[in-house]
VOLO-787254 format. One record per residue: x, y, z of N, C-alpha, C in turn; residue number from 1; chain. Coordinates in Angstrom, 3 decimals, always signed. Layout:
N
torvo n.px X&n.py Y&n.pz Z&ca.px X&ca.py Y&ca.pz Z&c.px X&c.py Y&c.pz Z&k NUM&c A
...
END
This chain:
152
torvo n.px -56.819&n.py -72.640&n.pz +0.047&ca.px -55.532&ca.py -73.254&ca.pz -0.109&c.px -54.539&c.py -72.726&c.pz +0.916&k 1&c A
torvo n.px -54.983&n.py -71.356&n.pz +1.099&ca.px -53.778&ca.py -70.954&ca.pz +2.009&c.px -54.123&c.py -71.105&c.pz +3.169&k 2&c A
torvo n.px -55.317&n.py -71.367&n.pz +3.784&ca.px -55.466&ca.py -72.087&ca.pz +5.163&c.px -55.355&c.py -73.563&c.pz +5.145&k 3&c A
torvo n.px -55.571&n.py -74.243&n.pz +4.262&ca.px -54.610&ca.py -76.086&ca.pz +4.369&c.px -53.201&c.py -75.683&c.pz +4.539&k 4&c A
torvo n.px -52.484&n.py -74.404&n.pz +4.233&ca.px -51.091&ca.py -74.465&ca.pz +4.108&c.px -50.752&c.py -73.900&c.pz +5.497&k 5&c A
torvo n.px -51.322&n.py -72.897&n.pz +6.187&ca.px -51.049&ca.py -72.309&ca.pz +7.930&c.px -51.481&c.py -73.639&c.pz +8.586&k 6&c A
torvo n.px -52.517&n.py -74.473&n.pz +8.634&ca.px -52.492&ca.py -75.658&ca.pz +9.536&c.px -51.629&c.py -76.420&c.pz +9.316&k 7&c A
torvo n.px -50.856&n.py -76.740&n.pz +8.228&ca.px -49.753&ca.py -77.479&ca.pz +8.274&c.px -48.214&c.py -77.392&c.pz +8.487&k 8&c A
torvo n.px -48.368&n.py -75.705&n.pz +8.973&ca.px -47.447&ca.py -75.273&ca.pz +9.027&c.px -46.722&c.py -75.639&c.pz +10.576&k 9&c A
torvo n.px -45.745&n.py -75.451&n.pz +10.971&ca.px -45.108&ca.py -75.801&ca.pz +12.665&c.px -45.589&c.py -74.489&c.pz +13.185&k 10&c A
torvo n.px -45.544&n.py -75.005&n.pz +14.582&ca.px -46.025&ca.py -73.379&ca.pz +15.853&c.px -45.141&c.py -72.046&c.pz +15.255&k 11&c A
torvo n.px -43.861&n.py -72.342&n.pz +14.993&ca.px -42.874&ca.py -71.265&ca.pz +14.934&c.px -43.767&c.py -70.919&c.pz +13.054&k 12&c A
torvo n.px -43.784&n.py -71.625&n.pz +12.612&ca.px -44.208&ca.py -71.033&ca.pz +11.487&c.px -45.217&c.py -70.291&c.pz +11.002&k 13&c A
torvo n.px -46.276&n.py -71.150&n.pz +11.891&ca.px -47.464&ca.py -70.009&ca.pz +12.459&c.px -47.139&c.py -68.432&c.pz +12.619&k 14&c A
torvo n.px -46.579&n.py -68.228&n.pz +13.601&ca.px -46.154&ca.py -67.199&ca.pz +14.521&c.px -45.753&c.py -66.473&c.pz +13.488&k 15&c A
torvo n.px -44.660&n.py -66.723&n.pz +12.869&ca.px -44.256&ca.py -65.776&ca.pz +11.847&c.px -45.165&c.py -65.550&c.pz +10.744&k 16&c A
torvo n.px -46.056&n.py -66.667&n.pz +10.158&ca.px -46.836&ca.py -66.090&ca.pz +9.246&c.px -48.070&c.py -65.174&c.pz +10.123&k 17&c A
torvo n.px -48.534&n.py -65.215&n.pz +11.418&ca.px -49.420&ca.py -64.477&ca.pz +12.294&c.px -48.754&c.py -62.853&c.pz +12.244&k 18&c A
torvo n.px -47.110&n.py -63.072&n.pz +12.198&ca.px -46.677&ca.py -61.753&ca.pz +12.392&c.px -46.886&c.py -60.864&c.pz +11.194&k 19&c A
torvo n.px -46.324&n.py -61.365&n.pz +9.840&ca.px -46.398&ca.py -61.069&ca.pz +9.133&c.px -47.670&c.py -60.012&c.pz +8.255&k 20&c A
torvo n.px -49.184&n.py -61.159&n.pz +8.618&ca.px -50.106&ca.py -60.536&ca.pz +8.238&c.px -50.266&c.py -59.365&c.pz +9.280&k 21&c A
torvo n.px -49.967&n.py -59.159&n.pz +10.447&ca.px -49.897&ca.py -58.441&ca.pz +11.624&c.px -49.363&c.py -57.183&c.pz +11.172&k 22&c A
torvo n.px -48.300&n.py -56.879&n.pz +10.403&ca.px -47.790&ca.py -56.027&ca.pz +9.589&c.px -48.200&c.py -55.336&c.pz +8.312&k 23&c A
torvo n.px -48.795&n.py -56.355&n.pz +7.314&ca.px -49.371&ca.py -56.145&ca.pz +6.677&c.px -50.377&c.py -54.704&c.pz +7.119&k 24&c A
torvo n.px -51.205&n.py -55.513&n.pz +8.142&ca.px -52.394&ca.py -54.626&ca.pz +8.863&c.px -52.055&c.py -53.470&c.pz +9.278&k 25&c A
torvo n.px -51.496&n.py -53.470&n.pz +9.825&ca.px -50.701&ca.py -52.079&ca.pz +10.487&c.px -50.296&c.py -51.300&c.pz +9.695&k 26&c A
torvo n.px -49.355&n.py -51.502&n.pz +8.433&ca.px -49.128&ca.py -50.832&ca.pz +7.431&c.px -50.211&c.py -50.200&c.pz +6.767&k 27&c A
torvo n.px -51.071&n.py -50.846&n.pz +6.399&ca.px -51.996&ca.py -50.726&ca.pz +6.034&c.px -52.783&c.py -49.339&c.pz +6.492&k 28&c A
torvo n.px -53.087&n.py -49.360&n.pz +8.039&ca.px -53.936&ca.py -48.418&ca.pz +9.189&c.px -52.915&c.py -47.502&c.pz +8.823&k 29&c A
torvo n.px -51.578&n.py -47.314&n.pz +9.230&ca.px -50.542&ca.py -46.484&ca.pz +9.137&c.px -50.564&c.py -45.639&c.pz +7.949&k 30&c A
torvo n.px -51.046&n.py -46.018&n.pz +6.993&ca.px -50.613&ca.py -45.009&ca.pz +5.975&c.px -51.395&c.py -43.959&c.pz +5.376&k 31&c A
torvo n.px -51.480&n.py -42.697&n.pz +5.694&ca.px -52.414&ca.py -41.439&ca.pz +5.905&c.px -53.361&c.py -41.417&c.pz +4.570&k 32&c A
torvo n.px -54.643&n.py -41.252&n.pz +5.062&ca.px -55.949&ca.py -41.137&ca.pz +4.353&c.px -56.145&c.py -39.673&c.pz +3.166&k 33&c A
torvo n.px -55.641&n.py -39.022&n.pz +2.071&ca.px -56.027&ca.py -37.794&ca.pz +1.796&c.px -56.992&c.py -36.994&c.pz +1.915&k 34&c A
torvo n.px -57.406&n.py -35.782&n.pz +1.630&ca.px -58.376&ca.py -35.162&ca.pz +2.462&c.px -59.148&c.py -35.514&c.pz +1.475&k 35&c A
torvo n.px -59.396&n.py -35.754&n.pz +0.288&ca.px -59.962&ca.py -36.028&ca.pz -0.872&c.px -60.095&c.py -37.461&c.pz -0.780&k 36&c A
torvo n.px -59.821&n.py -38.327&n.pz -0.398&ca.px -60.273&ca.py -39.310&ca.pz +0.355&c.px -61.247&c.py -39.426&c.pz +1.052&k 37&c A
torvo n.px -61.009&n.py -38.987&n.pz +2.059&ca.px -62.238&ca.py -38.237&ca.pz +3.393&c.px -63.482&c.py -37.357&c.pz +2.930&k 38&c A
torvo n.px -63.447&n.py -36.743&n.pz +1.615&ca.px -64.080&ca.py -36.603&ca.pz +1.426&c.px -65.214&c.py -37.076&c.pz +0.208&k 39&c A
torvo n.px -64.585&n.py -37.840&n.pz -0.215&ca.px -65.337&ca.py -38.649&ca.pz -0.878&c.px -66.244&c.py -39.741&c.pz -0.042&k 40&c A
torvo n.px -65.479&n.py -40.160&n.pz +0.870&ca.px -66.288&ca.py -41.037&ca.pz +2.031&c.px -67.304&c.py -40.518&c.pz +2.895&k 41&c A
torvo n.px -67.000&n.py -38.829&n.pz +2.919&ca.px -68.103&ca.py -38.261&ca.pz +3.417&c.px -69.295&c.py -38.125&c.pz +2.867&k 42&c A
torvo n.px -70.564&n.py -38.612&n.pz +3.705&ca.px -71.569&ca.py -38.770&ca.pz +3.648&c.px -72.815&c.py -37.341&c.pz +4.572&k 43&c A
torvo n.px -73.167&n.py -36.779&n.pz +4.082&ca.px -74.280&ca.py -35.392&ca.pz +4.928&c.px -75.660&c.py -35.973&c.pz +4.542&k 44&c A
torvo n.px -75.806&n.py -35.635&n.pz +6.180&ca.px -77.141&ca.py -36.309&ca.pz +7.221&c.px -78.105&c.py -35.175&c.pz +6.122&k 45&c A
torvo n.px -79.437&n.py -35.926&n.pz +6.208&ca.px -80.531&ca.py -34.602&ca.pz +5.873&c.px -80.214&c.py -33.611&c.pz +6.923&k 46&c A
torvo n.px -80.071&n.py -33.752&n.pz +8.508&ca.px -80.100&ca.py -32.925&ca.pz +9.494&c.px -78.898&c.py -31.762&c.pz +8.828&k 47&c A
torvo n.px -77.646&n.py -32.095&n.pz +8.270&ca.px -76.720&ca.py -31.212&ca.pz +8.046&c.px -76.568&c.py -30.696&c.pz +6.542&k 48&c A
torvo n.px -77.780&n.py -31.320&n.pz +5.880&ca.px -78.284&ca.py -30.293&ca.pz +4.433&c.px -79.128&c.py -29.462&c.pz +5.044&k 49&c A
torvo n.px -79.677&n.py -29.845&n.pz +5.384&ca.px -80.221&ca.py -28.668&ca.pz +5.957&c.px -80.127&c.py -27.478&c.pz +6.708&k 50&c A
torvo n.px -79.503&n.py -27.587&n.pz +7.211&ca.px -79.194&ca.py -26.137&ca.pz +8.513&c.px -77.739&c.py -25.672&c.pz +7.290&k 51&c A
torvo n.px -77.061&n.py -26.290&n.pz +6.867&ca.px -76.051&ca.py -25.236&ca.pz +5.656&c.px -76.981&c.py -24.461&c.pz +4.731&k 52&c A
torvo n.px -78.190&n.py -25.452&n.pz +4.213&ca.px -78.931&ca.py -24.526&ca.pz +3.407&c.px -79.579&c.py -22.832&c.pz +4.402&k 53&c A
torvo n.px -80.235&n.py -23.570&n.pz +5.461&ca.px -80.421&ca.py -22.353&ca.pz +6.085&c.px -79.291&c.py -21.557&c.pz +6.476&k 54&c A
torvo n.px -77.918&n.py -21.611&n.pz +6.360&ca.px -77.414&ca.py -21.129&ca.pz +7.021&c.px -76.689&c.py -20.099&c.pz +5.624&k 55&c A
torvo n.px -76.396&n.py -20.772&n.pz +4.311&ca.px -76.524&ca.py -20.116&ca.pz +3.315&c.px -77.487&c.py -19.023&c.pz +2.702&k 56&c A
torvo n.px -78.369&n.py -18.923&n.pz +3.572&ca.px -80.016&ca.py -18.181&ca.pz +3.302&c.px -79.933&c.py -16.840&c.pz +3.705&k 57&c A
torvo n.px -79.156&n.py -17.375&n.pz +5.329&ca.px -78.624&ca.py -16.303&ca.pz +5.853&c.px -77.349&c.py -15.529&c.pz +5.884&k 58&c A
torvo n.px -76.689&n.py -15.971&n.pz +5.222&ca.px -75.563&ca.py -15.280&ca.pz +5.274&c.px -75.879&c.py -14.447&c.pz +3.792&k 59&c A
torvo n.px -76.773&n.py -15.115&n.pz +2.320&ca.px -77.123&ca.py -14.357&ca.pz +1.208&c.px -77.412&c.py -12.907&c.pz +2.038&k 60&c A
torvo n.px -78.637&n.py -13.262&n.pz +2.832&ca.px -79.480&ca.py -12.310&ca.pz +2.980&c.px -79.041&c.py -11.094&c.pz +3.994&k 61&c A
torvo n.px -78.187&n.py -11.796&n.pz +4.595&ca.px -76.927&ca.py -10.170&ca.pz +5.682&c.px -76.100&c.py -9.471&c.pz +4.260&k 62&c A
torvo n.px -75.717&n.py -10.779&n.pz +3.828&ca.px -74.505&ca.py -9.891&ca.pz +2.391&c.px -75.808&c.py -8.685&c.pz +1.448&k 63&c A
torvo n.px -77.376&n.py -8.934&n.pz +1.406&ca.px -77.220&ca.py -9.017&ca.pz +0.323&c.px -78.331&c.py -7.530&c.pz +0.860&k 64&c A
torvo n.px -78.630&n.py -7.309&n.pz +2.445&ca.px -79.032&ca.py -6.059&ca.pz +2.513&c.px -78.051&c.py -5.640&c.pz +3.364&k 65&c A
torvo n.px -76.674&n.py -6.034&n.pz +3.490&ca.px -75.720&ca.py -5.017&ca.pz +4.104&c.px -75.150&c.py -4.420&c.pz +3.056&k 66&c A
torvo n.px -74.482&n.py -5.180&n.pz +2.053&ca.px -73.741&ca.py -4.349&ca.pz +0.823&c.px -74.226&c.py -4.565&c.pz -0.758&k 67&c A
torvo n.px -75.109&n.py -5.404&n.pz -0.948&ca.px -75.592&ca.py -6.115&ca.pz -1.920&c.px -76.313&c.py -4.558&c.pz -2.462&k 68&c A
torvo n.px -77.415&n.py -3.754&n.pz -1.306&ca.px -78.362&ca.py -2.743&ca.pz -1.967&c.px -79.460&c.py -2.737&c.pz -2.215&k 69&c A
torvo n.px -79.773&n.py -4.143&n.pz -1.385&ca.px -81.283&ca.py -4.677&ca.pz -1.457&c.px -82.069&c.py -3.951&c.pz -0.544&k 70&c A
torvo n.px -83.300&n.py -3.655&n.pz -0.584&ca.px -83.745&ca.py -3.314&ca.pz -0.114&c.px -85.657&c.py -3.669&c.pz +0.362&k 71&c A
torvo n.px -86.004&n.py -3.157&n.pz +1.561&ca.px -87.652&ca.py -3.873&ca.pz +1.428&c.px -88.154&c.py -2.938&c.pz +1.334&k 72&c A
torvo n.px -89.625&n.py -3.587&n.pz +0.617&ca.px -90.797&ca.py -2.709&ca.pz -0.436&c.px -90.983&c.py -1.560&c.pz +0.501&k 73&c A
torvo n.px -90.887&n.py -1.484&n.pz +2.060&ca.px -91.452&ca.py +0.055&ca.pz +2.754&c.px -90.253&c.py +0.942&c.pz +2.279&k 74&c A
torvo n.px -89.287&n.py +0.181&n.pz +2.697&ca.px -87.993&ca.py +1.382&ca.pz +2.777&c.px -88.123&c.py +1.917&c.pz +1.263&k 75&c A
torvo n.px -88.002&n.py +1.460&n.pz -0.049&ca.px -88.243&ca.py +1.635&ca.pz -1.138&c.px -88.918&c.py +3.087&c.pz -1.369&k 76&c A
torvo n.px -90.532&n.py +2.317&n.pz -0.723&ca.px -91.506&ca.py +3.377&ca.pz -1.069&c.px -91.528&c.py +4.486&c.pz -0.308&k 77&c A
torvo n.px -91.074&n.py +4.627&n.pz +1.185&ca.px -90.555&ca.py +5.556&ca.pz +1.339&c.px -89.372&c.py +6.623&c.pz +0.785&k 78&c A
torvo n.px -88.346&n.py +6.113&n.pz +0.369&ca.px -87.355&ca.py +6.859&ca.pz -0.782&c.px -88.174&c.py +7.892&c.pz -2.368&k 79&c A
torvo n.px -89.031&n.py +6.357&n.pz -2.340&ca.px -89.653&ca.py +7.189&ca.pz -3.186&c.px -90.383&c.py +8.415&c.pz -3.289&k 80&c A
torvo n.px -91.383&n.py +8.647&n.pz -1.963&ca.px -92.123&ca.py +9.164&ca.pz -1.731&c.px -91.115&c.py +10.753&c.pz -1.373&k 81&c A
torvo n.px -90.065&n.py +10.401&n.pz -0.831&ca.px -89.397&ca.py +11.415&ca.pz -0.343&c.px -88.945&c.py +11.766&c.pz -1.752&k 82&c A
torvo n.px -88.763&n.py +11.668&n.pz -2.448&ca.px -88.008&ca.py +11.888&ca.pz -3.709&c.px -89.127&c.py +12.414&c.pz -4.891&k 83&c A
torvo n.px -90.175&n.py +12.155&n.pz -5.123&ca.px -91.112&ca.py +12.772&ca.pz -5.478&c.px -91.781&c.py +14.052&c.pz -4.599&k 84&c A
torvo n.px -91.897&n.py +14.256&n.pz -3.374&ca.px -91.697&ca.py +15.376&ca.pz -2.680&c.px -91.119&c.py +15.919&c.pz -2.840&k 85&c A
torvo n.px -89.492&n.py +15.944&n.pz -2.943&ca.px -88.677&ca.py +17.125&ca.pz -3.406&c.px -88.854&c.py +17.836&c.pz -4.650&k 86&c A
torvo n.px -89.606&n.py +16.722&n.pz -5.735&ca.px -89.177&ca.py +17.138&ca.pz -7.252&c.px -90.756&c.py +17.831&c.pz -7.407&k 87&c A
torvo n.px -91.479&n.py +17.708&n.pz -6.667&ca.px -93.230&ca.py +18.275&ca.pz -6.843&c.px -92.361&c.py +19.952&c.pz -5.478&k 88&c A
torvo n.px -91.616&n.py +20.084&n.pz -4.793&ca.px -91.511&ca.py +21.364&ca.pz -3.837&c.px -91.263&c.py +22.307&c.pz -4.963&k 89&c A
torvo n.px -90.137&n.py +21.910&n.pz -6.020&ca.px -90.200&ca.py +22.775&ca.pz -7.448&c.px -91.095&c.py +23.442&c.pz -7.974&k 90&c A
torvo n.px -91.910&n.py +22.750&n.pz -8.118&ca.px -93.647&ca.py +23.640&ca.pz -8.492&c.px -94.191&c.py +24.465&c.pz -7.634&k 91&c A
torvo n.px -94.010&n.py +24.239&n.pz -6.208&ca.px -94.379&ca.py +24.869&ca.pz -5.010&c.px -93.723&c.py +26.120&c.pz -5.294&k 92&c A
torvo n.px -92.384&n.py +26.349&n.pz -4.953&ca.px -91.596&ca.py +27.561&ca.pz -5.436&c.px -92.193&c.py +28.185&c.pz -6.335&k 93&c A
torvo n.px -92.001&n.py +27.173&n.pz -7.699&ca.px -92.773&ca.py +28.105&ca.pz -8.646&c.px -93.921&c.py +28.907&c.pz -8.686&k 94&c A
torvo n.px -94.972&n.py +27.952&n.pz -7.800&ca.px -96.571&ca.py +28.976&ca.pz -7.103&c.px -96.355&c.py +30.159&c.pz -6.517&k 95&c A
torvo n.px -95.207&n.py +29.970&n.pz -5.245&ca.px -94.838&ca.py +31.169&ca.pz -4.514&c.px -94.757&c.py +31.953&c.pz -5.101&k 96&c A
torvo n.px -93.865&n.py +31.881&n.pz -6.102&ca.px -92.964&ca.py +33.182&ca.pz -7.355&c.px -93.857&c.py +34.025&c.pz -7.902&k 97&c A
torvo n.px -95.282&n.py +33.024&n.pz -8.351&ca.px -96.390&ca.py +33.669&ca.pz -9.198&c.px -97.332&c.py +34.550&c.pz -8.390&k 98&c A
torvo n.px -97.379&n.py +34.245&n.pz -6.492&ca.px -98.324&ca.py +35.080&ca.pz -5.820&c.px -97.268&c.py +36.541&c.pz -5.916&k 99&c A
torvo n.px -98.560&n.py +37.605&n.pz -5.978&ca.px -97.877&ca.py +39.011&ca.pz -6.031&c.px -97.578&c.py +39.716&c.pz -4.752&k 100&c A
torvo n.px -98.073&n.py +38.668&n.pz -3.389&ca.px -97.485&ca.py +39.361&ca.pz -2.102&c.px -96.675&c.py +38.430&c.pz -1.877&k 101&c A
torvo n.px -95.878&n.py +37.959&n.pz -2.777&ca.px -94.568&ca.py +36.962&ca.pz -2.110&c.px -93.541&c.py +37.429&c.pz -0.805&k 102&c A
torvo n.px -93.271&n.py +38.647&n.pz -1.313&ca.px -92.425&ca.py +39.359&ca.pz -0.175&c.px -92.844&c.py +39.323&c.pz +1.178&k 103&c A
torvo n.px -93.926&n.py +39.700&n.pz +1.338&ca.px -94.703&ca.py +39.649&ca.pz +2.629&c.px -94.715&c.py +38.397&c.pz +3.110&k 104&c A
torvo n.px -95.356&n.py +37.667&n.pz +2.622&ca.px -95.706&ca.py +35.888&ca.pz +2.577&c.px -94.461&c.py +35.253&c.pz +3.493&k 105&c A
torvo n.px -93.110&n.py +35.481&n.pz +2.454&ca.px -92.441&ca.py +35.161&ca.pz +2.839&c.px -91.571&c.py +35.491&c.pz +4.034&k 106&c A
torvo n.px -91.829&n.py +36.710&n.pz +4.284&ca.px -91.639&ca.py +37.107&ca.pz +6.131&c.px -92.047&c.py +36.625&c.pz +7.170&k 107&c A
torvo n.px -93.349&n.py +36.249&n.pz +6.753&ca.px -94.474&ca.py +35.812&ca.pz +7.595&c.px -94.080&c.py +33.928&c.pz +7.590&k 108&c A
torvo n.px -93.583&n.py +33.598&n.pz +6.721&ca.px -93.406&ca.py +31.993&ca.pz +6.764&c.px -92.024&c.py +31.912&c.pz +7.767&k 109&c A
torvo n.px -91.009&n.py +32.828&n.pz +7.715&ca.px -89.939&ca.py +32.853&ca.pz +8.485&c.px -90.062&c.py +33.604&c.pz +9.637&k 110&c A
torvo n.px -91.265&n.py +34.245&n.pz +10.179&ca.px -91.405&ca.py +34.544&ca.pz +10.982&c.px -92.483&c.py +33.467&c.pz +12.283&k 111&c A
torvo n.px -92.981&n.py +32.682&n.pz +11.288&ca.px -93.890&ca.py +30.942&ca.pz +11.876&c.px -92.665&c.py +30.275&c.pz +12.421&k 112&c A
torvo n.px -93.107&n.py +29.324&n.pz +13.381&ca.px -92.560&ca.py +28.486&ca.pz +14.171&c.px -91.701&c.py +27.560&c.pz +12.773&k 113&c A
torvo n.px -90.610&n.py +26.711&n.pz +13.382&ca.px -90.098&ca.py +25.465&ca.pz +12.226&c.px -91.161&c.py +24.587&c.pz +11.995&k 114&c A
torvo n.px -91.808&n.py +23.875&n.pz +13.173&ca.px -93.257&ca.py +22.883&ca.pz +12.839&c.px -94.536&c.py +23.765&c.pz +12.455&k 115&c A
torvo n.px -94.432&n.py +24.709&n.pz +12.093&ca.px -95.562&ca.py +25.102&ca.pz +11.488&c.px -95.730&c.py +25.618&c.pz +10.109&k 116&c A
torvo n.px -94.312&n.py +25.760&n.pz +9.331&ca.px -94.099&ca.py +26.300&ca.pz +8.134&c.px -94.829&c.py +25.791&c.pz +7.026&k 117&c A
torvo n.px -94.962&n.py +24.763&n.pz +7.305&ca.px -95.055&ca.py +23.411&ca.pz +6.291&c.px -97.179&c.py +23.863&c.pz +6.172&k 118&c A
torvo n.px -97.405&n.py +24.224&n.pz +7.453&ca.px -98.855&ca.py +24.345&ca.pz +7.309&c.px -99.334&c.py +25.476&c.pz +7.074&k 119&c A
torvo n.px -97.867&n.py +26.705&n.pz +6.992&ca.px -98.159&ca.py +28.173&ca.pz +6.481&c.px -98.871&c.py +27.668&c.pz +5.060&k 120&c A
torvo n.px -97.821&n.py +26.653&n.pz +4.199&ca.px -97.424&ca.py +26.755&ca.pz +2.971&c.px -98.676&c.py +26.048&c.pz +2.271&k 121&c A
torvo n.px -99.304&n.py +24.958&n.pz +3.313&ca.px -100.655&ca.py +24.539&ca.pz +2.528&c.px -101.505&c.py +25.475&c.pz +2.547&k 122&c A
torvo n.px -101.527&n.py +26.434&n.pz +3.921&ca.px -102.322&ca.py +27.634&ca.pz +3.836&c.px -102.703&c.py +28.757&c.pz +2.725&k 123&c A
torvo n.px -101.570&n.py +28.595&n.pz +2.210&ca.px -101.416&ca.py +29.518&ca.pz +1.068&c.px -101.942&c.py +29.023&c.pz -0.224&k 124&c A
torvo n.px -101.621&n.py +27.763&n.pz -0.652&ca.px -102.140&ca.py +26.927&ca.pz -1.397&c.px -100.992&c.py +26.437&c.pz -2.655&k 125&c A
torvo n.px -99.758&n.py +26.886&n.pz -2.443&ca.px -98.901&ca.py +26.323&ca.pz -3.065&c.px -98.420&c.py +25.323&c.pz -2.935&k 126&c A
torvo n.px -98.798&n.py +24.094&n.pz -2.067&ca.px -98.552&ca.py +23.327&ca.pz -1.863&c.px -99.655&c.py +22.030&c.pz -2.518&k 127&c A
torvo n.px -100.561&n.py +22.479&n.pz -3.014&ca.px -101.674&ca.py +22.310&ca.pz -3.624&c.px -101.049&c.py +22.124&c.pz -5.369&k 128&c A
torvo n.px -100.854&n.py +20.749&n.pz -5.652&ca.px -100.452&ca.py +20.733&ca.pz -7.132&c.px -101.711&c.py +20.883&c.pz -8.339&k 129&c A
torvo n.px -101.161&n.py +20.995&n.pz -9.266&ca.px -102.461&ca.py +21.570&ca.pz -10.533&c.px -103.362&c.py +19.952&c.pz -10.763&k 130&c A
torvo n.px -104.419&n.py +20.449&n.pz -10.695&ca.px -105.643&ca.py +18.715&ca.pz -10.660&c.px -105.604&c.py +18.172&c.pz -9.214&k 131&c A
torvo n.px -104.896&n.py +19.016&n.pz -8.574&ca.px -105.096&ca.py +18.294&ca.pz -7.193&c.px -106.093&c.py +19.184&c.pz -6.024&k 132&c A
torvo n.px -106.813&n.py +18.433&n.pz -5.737&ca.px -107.621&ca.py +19.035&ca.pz -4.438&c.px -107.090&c.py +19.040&c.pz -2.907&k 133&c A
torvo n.px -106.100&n.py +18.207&n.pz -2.614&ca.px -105.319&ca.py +18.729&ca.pz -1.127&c.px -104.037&c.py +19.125&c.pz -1.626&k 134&c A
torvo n.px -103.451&n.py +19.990&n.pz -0.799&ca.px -102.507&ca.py +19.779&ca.pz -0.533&c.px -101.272&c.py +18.796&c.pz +0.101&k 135&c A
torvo n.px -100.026&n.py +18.313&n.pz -0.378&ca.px -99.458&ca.py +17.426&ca.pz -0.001&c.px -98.056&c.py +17.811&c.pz +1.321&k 136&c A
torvo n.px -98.309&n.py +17.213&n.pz +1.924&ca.px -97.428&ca.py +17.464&ca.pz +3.662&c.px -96.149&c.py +17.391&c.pz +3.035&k 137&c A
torvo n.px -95.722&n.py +16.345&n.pz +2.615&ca.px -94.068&ca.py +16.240&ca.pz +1.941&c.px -93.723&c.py +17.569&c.pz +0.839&k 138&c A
torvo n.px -94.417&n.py +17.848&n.pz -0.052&ca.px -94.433&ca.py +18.938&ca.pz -0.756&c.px -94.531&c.py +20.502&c.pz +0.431&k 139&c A
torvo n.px -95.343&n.py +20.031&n.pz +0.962&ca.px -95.471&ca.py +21.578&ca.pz +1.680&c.px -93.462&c.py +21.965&c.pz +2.524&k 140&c A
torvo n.px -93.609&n.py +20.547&n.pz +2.825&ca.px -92.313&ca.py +20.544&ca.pz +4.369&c.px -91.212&c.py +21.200&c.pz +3.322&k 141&c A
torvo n.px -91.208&n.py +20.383&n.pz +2.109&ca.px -90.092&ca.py +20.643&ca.pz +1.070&c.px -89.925&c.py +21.458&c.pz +1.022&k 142&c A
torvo n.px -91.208&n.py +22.363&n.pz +0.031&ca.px -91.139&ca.py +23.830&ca.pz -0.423&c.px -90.614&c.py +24.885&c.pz +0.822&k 143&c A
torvo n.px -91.199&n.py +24.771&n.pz +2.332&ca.px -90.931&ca.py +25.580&ca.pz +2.925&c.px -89.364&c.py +25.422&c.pz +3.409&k 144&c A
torvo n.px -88.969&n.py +24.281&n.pz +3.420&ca.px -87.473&ca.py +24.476&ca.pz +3.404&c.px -86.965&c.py +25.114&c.pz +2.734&k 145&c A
torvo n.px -87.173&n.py +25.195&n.pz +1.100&ca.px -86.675&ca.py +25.330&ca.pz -0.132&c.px -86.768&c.py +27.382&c.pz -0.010&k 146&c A
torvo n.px -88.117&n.py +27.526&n.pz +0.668&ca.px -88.140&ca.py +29.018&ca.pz +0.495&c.px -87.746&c.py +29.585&c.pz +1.824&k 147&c A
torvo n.px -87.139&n.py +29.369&n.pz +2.644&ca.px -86.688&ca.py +29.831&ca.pz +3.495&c.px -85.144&c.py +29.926&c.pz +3.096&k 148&c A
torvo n.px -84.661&n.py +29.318&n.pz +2.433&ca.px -83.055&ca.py +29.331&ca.pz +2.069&c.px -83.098&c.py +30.511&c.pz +1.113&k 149&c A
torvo n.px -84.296&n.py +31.002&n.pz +0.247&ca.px -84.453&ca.py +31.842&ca.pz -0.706&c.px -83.582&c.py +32.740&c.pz -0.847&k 150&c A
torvo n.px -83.846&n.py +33.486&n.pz +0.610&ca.px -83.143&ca.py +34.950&ca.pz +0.554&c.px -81.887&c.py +35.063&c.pz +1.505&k 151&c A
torvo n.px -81.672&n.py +33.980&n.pz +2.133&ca.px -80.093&ca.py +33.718&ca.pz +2.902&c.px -79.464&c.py +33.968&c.pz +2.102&k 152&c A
END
């Protein structure tokens, strides 16, 4: 209906109804989109789920062994290992205490090189826990730290 009514309209009338919708349009373009707008219209490529997911993976995984406290299974078992060494050098001491030439012993361990203490101490056999047939290197290194501070 409303195009039987623009063809019948005069040139000048044209023009002004041409302008009119002309305005319309413009108004229209002119009047600012919200960001909530924009984002509702936004649409993410598989290409850009993806690389956020990876990129979320990585940023977990900096947060989460820089301050998080995470840690991997070597580093772990190393802590551990060091930490059961210290608490088995206790018994070591205690062996020392029980040999009856401790005094001597112990001259002779501070009188050994620093890299060799550790192999005074398996020498001796306190480094040697009860049911055990070797002696243990972390236990030995321990104890001989532990008995060298003895008499400082």
């Amino acid at each position: 209906m409303e195009q039987d009514k623009v063809s019948k309209l005069s040139d000048v009338e044209q023009k002004v109804w041409a302008e009119n919708s002309d305005r319309s349009k413009k108004m229209e373009q002119e009047t600012k989109v919200s960001y909530r707008q924009r984002w509702d219209k936004a649409r993410a490529t598989k290409k850009v789920v993806f690389w956020a997911i990876i990129g979320a993976i990585v940023l977990t995984m900096i947060v989460g062994f820089s301050w998080g406290g995470w840690m991997t299974g070597g580093t772990a078992q190393k802590l551990t290992n060091d930490a059961v060494g210290q608490r088995l050098a206790l018994i070591c001491v205690g062996q020392f205490h029980q040999d009856p030439q401790k005094d001597q012993k112990l001259t002779e361990l501070k009188d050994t090189s620093f890299y060799q203490r550790d192999d005074y101490v398996k020498e001796q056999g306190w480094a040697t826990m009860p049911g055990e047939a070797q002696p243990e290197s972390k236990v030995a290194d321990g104890c001989a730290k532990q008995l060298v501070q003895i008499s400082q």
